[in-house]
C-alpha positions in Angstrom: 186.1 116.5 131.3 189.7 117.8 132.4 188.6 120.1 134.6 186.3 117.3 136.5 189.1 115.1 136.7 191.8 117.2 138.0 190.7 116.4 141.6 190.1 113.5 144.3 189.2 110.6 142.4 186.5 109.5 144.9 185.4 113.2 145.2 184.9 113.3 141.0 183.4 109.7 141.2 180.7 110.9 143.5 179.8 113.9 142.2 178.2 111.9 139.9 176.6 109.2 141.7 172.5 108.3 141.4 169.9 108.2 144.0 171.5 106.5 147.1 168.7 103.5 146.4 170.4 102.5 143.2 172.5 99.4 143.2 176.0 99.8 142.5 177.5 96.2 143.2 175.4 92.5 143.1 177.8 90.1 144.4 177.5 86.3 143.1 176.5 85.4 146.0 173.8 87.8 146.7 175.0 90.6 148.7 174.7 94.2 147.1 175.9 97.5 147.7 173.9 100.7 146.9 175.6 103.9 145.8 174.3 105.5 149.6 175.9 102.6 151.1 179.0 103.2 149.0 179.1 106.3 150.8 179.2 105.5 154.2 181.5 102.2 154.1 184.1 103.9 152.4 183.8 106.6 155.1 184.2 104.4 158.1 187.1 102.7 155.7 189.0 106.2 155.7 188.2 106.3 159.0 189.6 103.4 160.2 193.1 104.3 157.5 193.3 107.8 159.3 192.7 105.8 163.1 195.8 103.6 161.9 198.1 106.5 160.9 197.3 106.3 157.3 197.9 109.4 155.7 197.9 110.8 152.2 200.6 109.5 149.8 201.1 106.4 152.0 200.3 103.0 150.4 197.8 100.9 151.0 198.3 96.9 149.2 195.2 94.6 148.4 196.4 91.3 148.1 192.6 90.1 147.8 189.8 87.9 145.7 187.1 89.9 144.4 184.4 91.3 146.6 182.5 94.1 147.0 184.8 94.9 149.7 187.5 94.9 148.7 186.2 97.5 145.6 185.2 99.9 148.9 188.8 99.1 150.1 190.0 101.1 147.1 187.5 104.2 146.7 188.3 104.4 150.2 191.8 104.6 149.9 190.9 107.3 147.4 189.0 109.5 149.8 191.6 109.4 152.2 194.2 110.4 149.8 196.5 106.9 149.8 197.6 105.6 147.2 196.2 101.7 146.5 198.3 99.1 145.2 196.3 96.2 143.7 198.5 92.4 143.8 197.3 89.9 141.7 196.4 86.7 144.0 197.9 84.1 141.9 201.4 85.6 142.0 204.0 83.7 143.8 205.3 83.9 146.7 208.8 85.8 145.8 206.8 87.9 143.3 204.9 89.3 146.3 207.8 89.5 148.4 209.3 91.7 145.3 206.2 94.2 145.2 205.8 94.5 149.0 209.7 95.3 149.3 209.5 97.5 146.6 206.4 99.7 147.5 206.7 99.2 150.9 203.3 99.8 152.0 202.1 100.7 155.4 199.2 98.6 155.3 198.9 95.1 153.9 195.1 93.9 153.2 195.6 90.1 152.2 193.1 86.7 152.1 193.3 85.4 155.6 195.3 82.2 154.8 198.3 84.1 153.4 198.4 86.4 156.3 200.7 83.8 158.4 203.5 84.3 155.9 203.1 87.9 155.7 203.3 89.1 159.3 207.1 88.4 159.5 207.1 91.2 157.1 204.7 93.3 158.4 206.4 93.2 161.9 209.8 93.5 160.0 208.8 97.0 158.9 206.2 97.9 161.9 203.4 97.6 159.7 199.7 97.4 159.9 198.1 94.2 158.3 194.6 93.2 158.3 192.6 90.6 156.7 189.2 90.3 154.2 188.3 87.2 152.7 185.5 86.6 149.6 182.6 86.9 152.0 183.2 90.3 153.4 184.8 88.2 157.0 188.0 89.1 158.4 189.6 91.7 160.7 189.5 94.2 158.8 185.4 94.8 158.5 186.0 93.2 162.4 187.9 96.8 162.8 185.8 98.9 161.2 183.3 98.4 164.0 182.5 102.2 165.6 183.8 103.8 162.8 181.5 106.9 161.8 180.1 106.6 159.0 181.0 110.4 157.9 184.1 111.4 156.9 185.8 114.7 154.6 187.2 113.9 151.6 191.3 114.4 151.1 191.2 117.8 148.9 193.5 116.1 145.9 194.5 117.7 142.9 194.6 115.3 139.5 198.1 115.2 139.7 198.3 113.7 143.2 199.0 109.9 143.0 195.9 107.4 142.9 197.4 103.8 142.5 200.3 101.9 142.2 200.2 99.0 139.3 203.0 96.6 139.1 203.8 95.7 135.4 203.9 91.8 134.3 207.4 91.9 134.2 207.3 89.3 131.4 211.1 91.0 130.3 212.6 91.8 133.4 211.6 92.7 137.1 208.2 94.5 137.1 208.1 98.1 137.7 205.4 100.0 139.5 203.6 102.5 137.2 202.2 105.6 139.5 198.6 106.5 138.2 197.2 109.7 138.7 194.0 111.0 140.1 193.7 112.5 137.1 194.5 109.8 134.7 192.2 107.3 136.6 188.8 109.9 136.6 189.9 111.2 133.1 190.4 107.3 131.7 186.8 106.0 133.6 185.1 109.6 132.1 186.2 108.9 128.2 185.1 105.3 128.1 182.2 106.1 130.2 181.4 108.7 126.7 182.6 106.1 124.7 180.9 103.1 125.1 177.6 105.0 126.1 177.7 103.6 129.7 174.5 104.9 131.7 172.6 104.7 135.0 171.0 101.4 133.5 173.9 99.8 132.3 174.7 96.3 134.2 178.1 94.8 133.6 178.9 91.1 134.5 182.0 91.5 136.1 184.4 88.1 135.5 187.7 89.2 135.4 190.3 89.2 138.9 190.4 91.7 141.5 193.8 93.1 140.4 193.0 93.9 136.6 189.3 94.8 137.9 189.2 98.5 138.8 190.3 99.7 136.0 188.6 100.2 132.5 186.0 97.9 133.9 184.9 99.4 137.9 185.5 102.9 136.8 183.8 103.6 133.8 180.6 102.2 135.7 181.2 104.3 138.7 181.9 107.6 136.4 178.7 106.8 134.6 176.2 105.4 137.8 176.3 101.7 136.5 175.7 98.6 138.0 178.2 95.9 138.6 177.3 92.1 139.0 180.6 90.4 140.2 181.5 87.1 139.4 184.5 85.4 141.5 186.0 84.8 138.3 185.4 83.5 134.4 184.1 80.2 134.0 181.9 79.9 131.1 178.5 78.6 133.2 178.4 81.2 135.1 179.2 83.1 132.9 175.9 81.7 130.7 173.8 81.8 134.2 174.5 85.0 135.2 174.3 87.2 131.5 170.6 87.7 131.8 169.7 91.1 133.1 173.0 92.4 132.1 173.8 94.5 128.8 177.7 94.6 128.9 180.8 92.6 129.7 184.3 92.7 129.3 187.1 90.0 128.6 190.0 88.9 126.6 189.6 87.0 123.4 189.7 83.7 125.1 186.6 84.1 127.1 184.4 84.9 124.1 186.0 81.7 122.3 184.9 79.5 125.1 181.7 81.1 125.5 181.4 80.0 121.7 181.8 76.4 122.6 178.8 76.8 125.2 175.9 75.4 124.1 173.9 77.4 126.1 175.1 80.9 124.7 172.3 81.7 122.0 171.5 84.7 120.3 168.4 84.7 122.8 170.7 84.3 125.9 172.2 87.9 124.5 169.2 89.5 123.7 169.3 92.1 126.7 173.0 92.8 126.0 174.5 96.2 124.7 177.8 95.7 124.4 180.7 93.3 124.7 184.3 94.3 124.9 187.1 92.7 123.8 191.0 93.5 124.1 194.1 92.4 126.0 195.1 89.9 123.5 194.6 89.6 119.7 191.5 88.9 118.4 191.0 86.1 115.8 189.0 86.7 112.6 187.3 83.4 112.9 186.1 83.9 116.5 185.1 87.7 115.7 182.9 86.7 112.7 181.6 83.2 114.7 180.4 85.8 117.6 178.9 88.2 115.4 177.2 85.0 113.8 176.0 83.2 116.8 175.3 86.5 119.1 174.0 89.2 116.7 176.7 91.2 118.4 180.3 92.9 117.0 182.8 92.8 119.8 184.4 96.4 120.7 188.1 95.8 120.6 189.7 98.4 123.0 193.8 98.5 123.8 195.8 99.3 126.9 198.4 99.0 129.1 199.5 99.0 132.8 200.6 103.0 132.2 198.2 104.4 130.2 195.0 102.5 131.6 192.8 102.0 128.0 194.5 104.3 125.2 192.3 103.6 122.1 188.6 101.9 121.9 186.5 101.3 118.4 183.2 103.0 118.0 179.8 102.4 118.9 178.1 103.9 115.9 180.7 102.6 113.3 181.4 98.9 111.6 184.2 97.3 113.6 186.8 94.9 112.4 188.9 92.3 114.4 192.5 93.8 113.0 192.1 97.2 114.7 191.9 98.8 118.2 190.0 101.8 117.9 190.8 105.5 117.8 192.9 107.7 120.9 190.2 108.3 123.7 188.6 111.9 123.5 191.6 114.5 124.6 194.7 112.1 123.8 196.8 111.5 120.6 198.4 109.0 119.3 200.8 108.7 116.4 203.0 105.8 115.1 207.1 106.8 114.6 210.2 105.1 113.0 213.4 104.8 115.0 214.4 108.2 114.8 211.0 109.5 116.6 209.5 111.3 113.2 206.3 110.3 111.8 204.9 107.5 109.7 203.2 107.7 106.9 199.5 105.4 107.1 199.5 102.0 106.6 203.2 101.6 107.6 204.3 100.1 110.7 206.6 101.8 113.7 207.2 102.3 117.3 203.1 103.8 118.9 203.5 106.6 121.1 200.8 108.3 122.7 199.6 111.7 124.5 196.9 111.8 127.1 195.9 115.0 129.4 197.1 113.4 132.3 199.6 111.1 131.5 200.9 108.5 134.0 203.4 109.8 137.2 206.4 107.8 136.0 207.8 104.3 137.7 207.7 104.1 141.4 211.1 105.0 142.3 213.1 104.7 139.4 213.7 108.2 137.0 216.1 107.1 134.7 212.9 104.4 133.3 210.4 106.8 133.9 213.1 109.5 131.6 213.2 106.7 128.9 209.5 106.3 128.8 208.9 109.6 127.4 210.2 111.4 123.8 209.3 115.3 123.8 206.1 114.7 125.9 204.9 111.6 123.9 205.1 108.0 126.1 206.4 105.5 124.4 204.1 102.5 124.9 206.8 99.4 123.4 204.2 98.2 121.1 204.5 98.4 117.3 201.3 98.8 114.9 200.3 100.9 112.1 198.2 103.4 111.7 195.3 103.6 108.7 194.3 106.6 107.0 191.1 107.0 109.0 193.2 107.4 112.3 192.2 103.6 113.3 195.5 101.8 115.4 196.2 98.3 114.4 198.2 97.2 117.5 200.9 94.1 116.0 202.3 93.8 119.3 205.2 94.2 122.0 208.7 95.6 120.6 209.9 92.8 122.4 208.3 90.9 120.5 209.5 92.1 117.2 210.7 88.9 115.1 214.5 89.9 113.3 215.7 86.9 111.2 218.2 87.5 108.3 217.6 91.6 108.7 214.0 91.1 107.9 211.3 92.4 110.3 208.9 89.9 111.3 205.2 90.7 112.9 204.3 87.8 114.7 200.5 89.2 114.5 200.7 88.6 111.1 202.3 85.0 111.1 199.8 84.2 113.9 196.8 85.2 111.7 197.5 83.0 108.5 198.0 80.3 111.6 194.8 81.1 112.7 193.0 80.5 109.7 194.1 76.9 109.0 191.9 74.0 109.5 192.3 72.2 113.0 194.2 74.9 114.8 192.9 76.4 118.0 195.6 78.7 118.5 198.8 79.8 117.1 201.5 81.6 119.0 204.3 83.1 116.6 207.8 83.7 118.5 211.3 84.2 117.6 215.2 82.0 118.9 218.2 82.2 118.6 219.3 80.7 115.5 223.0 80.1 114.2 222.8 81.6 110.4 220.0 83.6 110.8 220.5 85.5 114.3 216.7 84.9 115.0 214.1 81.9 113.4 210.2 82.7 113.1 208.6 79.9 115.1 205.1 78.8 115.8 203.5 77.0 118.7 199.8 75.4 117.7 197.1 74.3 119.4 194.9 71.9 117.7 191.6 71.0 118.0 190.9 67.5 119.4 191.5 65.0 116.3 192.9 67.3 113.9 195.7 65.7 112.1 199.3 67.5 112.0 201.8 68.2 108.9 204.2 70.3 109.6 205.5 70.1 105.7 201.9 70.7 105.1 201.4 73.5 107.2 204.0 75.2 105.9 203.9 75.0 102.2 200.1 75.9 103.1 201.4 78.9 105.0 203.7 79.9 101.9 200.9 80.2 99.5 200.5 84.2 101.3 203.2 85.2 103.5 207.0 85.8 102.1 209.1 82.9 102.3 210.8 84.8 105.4 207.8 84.9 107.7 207.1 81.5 107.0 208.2 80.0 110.6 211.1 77.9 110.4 209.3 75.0 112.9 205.6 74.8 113.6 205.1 73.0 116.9 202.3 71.4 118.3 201.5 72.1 122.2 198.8 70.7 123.9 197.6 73.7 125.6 199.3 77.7 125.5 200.6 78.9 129.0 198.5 82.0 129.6 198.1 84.4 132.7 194.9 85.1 134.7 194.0 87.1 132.0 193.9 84.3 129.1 197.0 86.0 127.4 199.5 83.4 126.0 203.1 83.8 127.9 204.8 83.7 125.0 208.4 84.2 127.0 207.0 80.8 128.6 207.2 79.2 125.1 210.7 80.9 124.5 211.9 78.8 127.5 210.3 75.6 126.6 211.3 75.6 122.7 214.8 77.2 123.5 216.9 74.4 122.3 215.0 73.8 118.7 218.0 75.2 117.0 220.7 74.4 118.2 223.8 73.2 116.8 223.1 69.5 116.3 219.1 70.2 116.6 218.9 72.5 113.2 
């Protein structure tokens, strides 16, 4: 597997594709793409790069909605040798300004309407800028007209850079991790092995462009899958589109609202394989109500921006909603204390991790990209444990790390006895400033419609099986959780709306 990797991604992906007559993208809307097809738009795509001075190394931004496209847009950038950088759609204006300043593309692919704002900078800087919107329309398919549909591939090396993925920034300013050929074929290869992906697999495709391609694109592409691409999640389309398909991907939130569809049946998922979960913590209650309804075990998995998908469960083995899997085939991971050594199983530290062909570092910035690594092991900022069987319970960000009266708090855990209350949809388990004890464990709750509230209640309920110290301090109820495009809570949101609670005068 390393030695296929260490090469031009698109060159590695092909090697591999099916008969040119197999279907490798069904757009909602009824388009399609066949693998041969694959090959000859991406072709007259690194064609038209290399016509506009395009080279290798230079970057190429998508600033798109989900198409088929705009997924040729970036195997194409592959085969020419540029390096694609994938902005999220939603982002505001200044946070694309950020990105663009910072990466300083050559070319800027955007959605037609937000290409009036953007020339200023792409004339600013003499760049190229084209358009594509949702149907395939815009002047950039309008420029690929007379482009041969032939074209060599870039000879890349697995080291060479692939992408360019801009980091929530949830703590600070993003920063722009460079993946690697290698890291990218390598990453889509293992889960390929992992979850079994084949030539017959069809995946319903719901999540947005920018967290698209990869762990979801790639393994299918490594493996000769299908794709059937949905704009985005809502639940009935979700429920119209699942027949024919045997796999799909999301975060915890999108199973949970599929639960609440009375159309998702156990006979709606018959033809279904697998469903993958991850992103986000997943609730007991909604793991055993899937497996319940659905016949189906969701396959955690766990990642981040760096390191693409580090660990996945099994196929052949009972899974459990408190644990993340194993390392992906050729990678390591281990769980440290402060000082770097070791951890014994079962107790919680600092997860670092090893993978053949770990992540280029932070566009433009050593000193982070110095800080990121200890003796060749990353340092992810998450905290977990470990248990005896090699199996990585993630508990969260190191940010996110709960310190009140010296005492470590894990807000997973907190979150969890939350969870398992009557009438609450959602807990979200944060720490503020507090006079006496530096930090206070506090909860945000969602509660289902009608369900009655008691914070006394709640939390003598809540000391029956956590240590008086975890118990939060206030339990507060919120109508809904602020969440990204992804369905993950922003808990640093939360932070900022509950920042006064303690307070002198408001304790």
């Amino acid at each position: 597997m390393r030695a296929a990797a260490d090469r031009n991604a698109y060159a590695a992906f092909a090697a591999g594709f099916p008969a040119p007559d197999r279907l490798f993208i069904e757009n909602h809307d009824g388009r399609t793409v066949t693998y041969g097809e694959v090959e000859k738009q991406t072709a007259r795509m690194a064609n038209l790069l290399r016509h506009l001075g395009i080279g290798p190394g230079d970057r190429v931004a998508g600033l798109l909605d989900k198409s088929p496209e705009g997924i040729l847009l970036y195997l194409a950038c592959c085969r020419a040798g540029a390096v694609y950088l994938p902005i999220h759609v939603e982002l505001t204006a200044p946070e694309v300004d950020y990105v663009l300043q910072d990466a300083e593309p050559a070319l800027l692919v955007c959605r037609p309407d937000l290409a009036p704002r953007l020339q200023a900078w792409a004339d600013a800087g003499r760049r190229k800028l084209l358009t594509l919107d949702a149907s395939g329309g815009g002047s950039l398919p309008a420029a690929l007209e007379g482009m041969a549909e032939d074209a060599p591939c870039h000879p890349g090396s697995g080291q060479d850079a692939n992408a360019i993925v801009y980091t929530s920034g949830t703590t600070g300013r993003p920063k722009g991790a460079v993946m690697t050929n290698g890291l990218v074929v390598w990453n889509a290869m293992a889960l390929a092995d992992c979850w079994g992906i084949t030539a017959d697999d069809v995946l319903l495709h719901a999540n947005p462009m920018a967290f698209g391609l990869f762990g979801t694109t790639t393994p299918m592409l490594a493996a000769g899958g299908q794709l059937r691409l949905l704009p985005k999640f809502q639940v009935h389309q979700v429920v119209r589109a699942l027949p024919g398909c045997t796999m799909l991907a999301g975060v915890p939130t999108y199973y949970a609202r599929l639960l609440e569809h009375p159309g998702f049946t156990r006979e709606l998922c018959a033809g279904m394989r697998l469903f993958l979960t991850g992103s986000a913590p997943m609730r007991a209650d909604v793991f055993d109500a899937f497996a319940a309804r659905t016949g189906h075990q969701l396959l955690d998995r766990y990642g981040m921006t760096e390191a693409l998908i580090i660990a996945s469960m099994k196929l052949d083995a009972p899974r459990r909603p408190d644990a993340s899997g194993y390392p992906l085939p050729g990678s390591a991971l281990r769980v440290v204390d402060a000082a770097g050594q070791a951890v014994a199983p079962g107790e919680v530290g600092s997860i670092e991790l090893r993978q053949p062909f770990p992540f280029a570092g932070y566009w433009r910035a050593a000193e982070k990209t110095q800080g990121a690594f200890r003796n060749g092991w990353f340092i992810t900022g998450d905290f977990g444990r470990l248990a005896p069987d090699g199996a990585l319970s993630v508990l969260g960000r190191g940010t996110e790390l709960i310190i009140t009266g010296g005492l470590n708090v894990y807000p997973k855990e907190v979150e969890a006895a939350l969870n398992a209350l009557p009438g609450v949809v959602e807990a979200a388990v944060i720490g503020l400033p507090h006079p006496d004890f530096g930090e206070a464990v506090t909860a945000a709750v969602q509660l289902a419609p009608g369900a009655g509230f008691d914070e006394a209640a709640v939390r003598a309920a809540l000391a029956t099986g956590l240590a008086r110290y975890k118990v939060p301090k206030r339990i507060v109820p919120v109508e809904e959780m602020p969440r990204n495009t992804l369905g993950k809570i922003r808990k640093n949101l939360l932070q900022q709306r509950l920042a006064g609670l303690f307070a002198p005068g408001a304790v």
